[in-house]
C-alpha positions in Angstrom: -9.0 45.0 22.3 -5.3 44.6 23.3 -3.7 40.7 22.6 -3.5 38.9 25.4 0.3 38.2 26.1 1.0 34.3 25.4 4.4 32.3 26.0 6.6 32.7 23.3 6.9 29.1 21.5 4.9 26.0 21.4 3.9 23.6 24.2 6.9 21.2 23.7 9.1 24.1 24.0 8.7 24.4 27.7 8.9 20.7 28.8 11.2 20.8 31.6 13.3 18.3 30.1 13.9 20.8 26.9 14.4 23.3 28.7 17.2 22.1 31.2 18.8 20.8 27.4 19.4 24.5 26.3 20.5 25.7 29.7 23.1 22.6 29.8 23.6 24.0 26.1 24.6 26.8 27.3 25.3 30.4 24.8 22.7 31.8 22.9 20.2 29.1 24.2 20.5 29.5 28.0 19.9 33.4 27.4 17.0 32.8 25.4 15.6 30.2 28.5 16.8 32.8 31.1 15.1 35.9 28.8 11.5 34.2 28.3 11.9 33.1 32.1 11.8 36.7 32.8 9.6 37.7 30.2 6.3 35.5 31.7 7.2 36.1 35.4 7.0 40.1 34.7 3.4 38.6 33.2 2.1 36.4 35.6 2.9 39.0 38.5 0.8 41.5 36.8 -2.0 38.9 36.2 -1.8 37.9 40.2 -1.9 41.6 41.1 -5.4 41.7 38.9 -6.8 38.8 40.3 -6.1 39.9 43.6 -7.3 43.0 42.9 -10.7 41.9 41.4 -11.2 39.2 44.4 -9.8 36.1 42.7 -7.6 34.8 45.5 -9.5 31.9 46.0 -9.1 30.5 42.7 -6.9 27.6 42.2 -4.9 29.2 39.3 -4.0 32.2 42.0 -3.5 29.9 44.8 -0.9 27.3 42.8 0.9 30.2 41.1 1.3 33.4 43.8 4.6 33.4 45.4 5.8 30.7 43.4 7.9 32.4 40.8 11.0 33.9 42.4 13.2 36.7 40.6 16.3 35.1 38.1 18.6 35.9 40.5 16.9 33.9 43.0 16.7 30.4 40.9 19.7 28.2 42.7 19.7 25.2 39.5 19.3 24.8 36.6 16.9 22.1 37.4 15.0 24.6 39.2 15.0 27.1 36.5 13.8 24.3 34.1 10.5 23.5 36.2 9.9 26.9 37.3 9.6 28.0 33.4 7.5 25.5 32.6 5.1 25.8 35.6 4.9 29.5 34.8 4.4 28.8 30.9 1.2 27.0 31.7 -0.1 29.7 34.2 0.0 32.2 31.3 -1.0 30.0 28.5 -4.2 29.6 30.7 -7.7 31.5 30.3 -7.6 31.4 34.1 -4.7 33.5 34.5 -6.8 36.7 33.5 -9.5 38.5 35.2 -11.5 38.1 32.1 -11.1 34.7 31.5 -12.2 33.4 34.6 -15.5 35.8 34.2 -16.2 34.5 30.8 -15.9 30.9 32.8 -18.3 32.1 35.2 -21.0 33.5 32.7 -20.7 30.0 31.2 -21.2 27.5 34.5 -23.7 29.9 35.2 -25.9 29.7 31.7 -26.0 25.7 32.5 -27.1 25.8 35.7 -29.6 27.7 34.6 -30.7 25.9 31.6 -31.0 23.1 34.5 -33.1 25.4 36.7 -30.5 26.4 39.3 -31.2 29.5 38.6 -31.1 30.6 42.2 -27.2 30.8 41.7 -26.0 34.1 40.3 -22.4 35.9 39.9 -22.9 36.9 43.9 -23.5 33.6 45.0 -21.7 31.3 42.5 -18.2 30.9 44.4 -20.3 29.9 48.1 -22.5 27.4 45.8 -19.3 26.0 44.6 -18.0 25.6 48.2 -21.7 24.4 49.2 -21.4 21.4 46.7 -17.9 20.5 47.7 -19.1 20.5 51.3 -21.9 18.8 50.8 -21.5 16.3 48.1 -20.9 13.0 50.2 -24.5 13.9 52.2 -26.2 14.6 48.9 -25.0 12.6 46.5 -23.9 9.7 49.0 -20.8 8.7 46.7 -17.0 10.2 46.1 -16.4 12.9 43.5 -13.0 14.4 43.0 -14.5 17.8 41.0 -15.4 21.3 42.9 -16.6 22.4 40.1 -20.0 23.8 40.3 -21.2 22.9 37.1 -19.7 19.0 36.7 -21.5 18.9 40.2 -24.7 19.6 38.6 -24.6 17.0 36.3 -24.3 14.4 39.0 -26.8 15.5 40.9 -28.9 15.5 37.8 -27.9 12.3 36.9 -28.8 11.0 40.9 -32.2 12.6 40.6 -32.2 15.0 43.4 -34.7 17.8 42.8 -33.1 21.4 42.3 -35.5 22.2 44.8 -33.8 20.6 47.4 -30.3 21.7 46.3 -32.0 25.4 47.1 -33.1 25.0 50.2 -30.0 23.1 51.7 -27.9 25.7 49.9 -30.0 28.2 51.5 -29.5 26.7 54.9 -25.7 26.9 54.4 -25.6 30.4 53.6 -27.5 31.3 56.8 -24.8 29.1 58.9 -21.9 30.9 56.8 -23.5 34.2 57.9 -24.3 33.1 61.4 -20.5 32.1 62.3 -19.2 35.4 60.4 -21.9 37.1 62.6 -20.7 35.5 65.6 -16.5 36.2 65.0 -17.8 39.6 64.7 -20.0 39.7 67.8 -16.5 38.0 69.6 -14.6 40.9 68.3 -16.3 43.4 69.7 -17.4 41.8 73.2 -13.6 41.3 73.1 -13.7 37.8 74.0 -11.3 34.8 73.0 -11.8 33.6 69.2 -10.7 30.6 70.3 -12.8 29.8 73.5 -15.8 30.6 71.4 -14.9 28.4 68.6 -14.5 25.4 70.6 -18.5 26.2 72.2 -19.4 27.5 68.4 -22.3 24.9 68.4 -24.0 26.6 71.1 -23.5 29.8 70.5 -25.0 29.3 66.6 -27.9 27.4 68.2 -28.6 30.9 70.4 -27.4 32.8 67.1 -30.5 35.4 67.6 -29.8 35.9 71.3 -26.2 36.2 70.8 -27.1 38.9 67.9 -29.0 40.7 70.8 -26.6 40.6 73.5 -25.4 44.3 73.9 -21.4 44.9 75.1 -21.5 45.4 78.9 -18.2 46.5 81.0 -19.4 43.0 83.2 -18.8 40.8 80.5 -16.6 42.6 78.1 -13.6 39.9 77.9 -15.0 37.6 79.9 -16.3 34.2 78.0 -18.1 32.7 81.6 -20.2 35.8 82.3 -21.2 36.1 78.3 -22.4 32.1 78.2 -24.2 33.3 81.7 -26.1 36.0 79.9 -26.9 33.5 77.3 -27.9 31.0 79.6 -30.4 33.6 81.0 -32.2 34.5 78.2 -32.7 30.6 77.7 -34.3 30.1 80.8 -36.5 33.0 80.5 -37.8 31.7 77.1 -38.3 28.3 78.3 -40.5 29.8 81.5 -42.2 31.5 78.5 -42.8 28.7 76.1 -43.5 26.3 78.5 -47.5 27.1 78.3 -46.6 26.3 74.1 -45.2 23.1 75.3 -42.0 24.0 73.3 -38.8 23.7 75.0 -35.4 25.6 74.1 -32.7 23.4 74.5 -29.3 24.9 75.1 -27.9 23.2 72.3 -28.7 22.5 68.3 -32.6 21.8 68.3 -35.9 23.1 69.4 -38.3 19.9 70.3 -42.0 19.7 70.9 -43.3 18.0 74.5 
């Protein structure tokens, strides 16, 4: 297995305050500063092109550290230099720098939420969960928590008592809403209507998400927002004519309610 490229001396090295003392030192120590500056830039913009590339571009180690490293030439201080060094010393001292190290993260947050029985998060769900518990955490644990992370989220829940059982099926919920707005952007797209005029009536069209699914593109309404509510509206009133005899009543809004 190749070694993984590191920075080049130890931690204090790269302070930015030890750093900006060689370049004002000028000689053989500003070339050294200037030569490991280039050194873990040429790394780090490999490591961003793999996390990219491997769907990583979410991560906070990506997000803090892409487009943040200009070329030498670029660098107007030395001030600048000084911090930019020892930002991008940290980036690629870090396990989450590399494709593998954020996987072997992964595996671990996802072994303890399983030993916890969450095991209904796996590899393919593990970033939404993450996004789910951030999301969520003031309704479910009714208190402030600083940490995304999914597995230091467990632990309060855990700690609060709230059955894993419950987590599921509100997590569940979640990913059904996630899929019903990506559903409906797409369905916008391609009725050619304003992404913006929807998303400002997005509560009623998810309410009517399975009549909205339906809805096939018609020359009448193609681009026009009015006349695709109108067909909307329709099918509502036809359902309620139907389901009145059930005594159930479709509201053109978020719920469903029993006469």
């Amino acid at each position: 297995m190749a070694k993984i490229a590191r920075p080049t001396y130890e931690f204090s090295w790269y302070t930015p305050s030890e750093i900006k003392a060689k370049l004002d030192a000028g000689g053989d120590l500003e070339k050294e500063v200037r030569k490991e500056y280039t050194r873990l830039r040429d790394i780090s913009q490999k490591r961003l092109k793999r996390l990219a590339a491997a769907g990583y571009t979410d991560t906070e180690a990506y997000k803090r550290n892409v487009n943040h490293y200009p070329k030498l030439k670029d660098i107007k201080s030395k001030s600048e230099l000084a911090q930019r060094l020892s930002d991008l010393s940290r980036f690629v001292a870090s396990s989450q720098s590399t494709v593998s190290g954020i996987k072997k993260r992964e595996q671990k947050v996802l072994e303890t939420l399983g030993e916890h029985n969450y095991d209904f998060v796996n590899e393919g769900n593990l970033k939404a969960f993450g996004d789910f518990m951030e999301e969520y955490r003031d309704q479910l644990l009714d208190m402030e928590y600083d940490s995304g992370d999914a597995a230091d989220l467990y632990r309060i829940v855990e700690k609060n008592k709230i059955d894993p059982a419950d987590i599921k099926e509100k997590f569940e919920t979640y990913l059904n809403d996630l899929e019903a707005t990506e559903d409906l952007f797409n369905i916008a797209k391609r009725h050619r209507l304003p992404i913006a005029e929807v998303m400002k009536d997005a509560d009623f069209y998810l309410a009517n998400i399975d009549i909205v699914r339906s809805l096939k593109v018609t020359k009448a309404s193609m681009g026009n927002i009015d006349k695709f509510k109108k067909r909307i509206e329709k099918q509502l009133k036809k359902r309620e004519k139907v389901n009145l005899s059930g005594n159930i009543t479709y509201h053109q809004g978020n719920s469903v309610s029993s006469n």
